[in-house]
N, C-alpha and C positions, 0 to 999 in steps of 0.2 A: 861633719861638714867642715870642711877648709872654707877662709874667706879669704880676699887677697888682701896683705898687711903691704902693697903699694898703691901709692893714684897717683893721677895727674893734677889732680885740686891741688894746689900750693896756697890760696888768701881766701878769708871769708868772702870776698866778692865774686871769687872763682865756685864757690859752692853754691851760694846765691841763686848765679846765673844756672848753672847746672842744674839746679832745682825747679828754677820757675821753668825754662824750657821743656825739661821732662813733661811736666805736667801740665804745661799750655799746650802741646802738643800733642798730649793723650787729651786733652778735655776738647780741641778742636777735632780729632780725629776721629770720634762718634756723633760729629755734629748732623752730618747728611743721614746716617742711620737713625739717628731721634727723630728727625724731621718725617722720613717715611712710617715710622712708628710702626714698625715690622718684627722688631725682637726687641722685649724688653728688655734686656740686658742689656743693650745701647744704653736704655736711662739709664740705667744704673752704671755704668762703664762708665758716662760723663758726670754723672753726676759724682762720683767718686774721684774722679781727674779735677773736677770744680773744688772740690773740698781740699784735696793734696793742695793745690795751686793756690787757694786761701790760707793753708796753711804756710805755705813754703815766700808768696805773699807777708804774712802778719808776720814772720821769724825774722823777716831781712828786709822791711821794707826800710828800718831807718839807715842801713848801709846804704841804701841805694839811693840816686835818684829819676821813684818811680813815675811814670805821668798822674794826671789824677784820677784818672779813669779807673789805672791800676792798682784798686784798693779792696782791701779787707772786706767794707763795706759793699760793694758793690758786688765782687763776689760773691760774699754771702747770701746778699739776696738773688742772685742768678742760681745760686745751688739749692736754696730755700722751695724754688718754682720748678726745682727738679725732682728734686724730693718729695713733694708733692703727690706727685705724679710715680715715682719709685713705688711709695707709703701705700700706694693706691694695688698697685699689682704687687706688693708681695704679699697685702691682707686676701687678694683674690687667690693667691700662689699658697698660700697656707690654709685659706677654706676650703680650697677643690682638692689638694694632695693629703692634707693632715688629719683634718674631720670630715670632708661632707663625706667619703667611703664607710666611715664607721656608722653613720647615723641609719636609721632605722627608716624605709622609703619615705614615709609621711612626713617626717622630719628632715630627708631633702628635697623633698617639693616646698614647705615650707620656708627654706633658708632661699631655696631660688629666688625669692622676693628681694632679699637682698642682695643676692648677686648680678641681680639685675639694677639696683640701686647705686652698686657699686659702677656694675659699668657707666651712668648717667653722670657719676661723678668723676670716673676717669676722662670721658670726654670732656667735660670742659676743662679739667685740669690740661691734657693736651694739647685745648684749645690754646689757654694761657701758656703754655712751651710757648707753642708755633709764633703767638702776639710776641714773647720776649725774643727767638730769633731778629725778629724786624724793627725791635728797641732800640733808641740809638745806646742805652746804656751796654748793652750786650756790643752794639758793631763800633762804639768807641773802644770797649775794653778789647777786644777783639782786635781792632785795625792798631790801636798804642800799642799793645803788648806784643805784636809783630815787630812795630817800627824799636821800639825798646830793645829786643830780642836781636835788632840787625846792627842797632848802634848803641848799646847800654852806656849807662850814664851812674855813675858812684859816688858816696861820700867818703871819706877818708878813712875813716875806719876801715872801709871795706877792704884796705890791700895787707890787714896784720896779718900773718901766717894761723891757718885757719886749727893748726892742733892747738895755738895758744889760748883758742879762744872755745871750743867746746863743751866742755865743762859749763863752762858760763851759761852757755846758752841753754843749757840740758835741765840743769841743775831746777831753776827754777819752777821748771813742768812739773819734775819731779817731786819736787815740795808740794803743790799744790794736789799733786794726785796721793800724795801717802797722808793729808791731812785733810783729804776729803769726808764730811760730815755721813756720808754714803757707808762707810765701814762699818760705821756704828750701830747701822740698825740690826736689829735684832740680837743685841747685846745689855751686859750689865758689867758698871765695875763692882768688883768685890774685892774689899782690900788693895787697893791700889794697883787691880788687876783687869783688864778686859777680858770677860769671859762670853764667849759665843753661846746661845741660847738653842738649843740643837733637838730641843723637843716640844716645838711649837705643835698645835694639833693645825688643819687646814683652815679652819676656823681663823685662829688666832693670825695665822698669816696673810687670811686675807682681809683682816682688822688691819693690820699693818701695814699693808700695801695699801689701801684706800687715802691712810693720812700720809705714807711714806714715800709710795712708791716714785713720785715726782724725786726728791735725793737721790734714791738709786736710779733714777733717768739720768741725773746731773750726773754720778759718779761715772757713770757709763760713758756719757760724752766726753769729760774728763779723759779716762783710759783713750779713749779714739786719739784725742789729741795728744796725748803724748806718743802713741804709737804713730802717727806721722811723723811728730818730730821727731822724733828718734830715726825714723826710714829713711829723713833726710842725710842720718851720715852714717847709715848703717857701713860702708866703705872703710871707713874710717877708724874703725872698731874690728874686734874679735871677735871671735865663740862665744864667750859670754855674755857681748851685748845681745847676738842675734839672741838669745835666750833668753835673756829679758823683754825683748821686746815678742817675741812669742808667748810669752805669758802675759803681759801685755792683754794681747791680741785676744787671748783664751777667757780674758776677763771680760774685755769688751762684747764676745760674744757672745757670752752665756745670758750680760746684761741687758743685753739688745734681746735674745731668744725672750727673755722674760717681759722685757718691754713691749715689743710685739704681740706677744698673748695679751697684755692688757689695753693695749691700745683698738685691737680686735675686739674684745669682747666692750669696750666703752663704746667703739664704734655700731658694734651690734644695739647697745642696749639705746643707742639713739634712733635706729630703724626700727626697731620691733616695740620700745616702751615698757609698758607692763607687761606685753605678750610672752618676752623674753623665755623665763622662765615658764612658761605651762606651756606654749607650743617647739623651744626649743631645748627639752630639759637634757636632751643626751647632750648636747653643744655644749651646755651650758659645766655638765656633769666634767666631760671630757677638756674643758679648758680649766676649770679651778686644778683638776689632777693634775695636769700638764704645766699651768704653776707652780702648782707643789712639790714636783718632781726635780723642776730647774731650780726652787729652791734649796732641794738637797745636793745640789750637783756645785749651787754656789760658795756655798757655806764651806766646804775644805779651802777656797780658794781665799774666802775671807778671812779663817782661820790660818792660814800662814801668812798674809801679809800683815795680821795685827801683832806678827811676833816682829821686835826690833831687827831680826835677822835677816828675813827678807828685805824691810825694806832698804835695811843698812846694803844688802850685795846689790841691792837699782842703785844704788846710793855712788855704790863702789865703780861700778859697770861705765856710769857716766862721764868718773874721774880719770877713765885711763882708757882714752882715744890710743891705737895702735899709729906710729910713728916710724917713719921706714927708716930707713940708716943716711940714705943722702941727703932726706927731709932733715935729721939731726945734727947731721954736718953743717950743711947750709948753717942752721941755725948755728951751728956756736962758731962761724967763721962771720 
């Protein structure tokens, strides 16, 4: 894969801008589609355009000056009411395609109880979309980040030359994602060493997820956010960044696939209670496996990033934004 080692960004407030626009424009541009509530992918399409747009929001709000509508805060909770609603159809998207085929007829007449339950909570989750279109928090951030976007307003900072300052901005994520408390599970030091513990039985792992698994939630979101920021200047970079930030990405999924199943099956065990386990034992059977399996599929990926190797080449990747030859000139003229 070639990337192009030119742009047009010349200052961090050139990128800024670049930034919030992309994504205020993809998060407004599934607005009418969420509202008919016709394909769910629309949520999920804005509600992913809402999280970029917080992201790209919280990296650059103090170059800029944003209205106060246009904040961290606000988006988050707009994305929060989206998600929601997301969280709601990929648990049904994962009951109806991944188990309820496998179960045995009795055992999908049975769960139909909760998919039915499900949908009573997807409605009024969509209820609450529809109320938050008509918020003024939603049609202020909305109507500002237009007016913003036609007449941007900067702090000073914002016009240094934007390869002087990436690193910077990078770096930090990056600390916070390779010294995330998430790594460690399922580990021991021995001799001044981290050693991966690679022969858990399923039992033991799902001792461990009960007290743990909230950490690996955290790590998970962690990986996300640094994979947006990174996105923001993927331009800006080589081969090797996109390659980091694809591994990246491969982490956050595997963490989310595992997050997902647990989230399901806690969800489950609030519908059903005790019945859980005696009327839906293949479910029941069929999601611990399905844990266990995403646990072995994670454990390589944990296993290279606890060698200083890896994380030293994220480390490396971050330090050395591609810089075109006129951009270099400029600079030393």
């Amino acid at each position: 894969m070639t990337l192009a080692t030119t742009t047009t960004i010349k200052t961090l407030g050139d990128c800024a801008y670049q930034a919030i626009e992309k994504h205020f424009k993809k998060t407004i541009k599934w607005e009418k589609s969420v509202k008919k509530d016709e394909d769910p992918e629309a949520v999920h399409q804005m509600r992913v355009g809402m999280r970029r747009l917080r992201t790209a929001v919280s990296r650059f709000e103090r170059y800029l000056s944003l209205p106060k509508s246009v904040s961290d805060k606000n988006i988050g909770k707009l994305a929060r009411i989206l998600g929601s609603l997301r969280d709601l159809d990929v648990l049904e998207e994962i009951l109806e395609k991944n188990y309820k085929p496998h179960l045995v007829e009795r055992e999908q007449e049975f769960l139909q109880t909760a998919i039915t339950a499900l949908h009573k909570e997807r409605e009024a989750a969509f209820s609450h979309v529809q109320k938050t279109f008509k918020d003024e928090i939603y049609k202020s951030l909305k109507n500002k980040c237009e007016d913003w976007l036609k007449n941007p307003s900067y702090q000073t900072f914002s016009s240094v030359p934007i390869h002087h300052v990436l690193p910077d901005l990078l770096s930090p994520e990056v600390s916070e994602f390779c010294l995330h408390p998430g790594w460690l599970i399922g580990t021991k030091i021995v001799k001044s060493e981290i050693v991966v513990q690679t022969k858990w039985t399923p039992t033991q792992l799902e001792e461990h997820l009960k007290i743990e698994g909230e950490t690996l939630h955290s790590l998970r979101k962690q990986a996300k956010r640094l994979r947006y920021q990174m996105e923001l200047f993927t331009e800006l970079y080589g081969e090797s960044f996109a390659a980091q930030i694809n591994d990246v990405k491969n982490i956050q999924e595997i963490l989310g696939m595992i997050q997902d199943n647990m989230v399901l099956h806690e969800w489950l065990e609030n519908i059903f209670k005790s019945e859980l386990d005696n009327q839906l034992q293949g479910l029941t059977t069929l999601l611990a496996a399905n844990r266990y399996q995403l646990w072995q599929e994670w454990q390589p990926l944990q296993q290279r990033y606890l060698q200083a190797e890896a994380r030293y080449n994220l480390h490396l990747a971050v330090l050395q934004p591609t810089v075109s030859d006129n951009e270099a000139k400029e600079t030393k003229d």
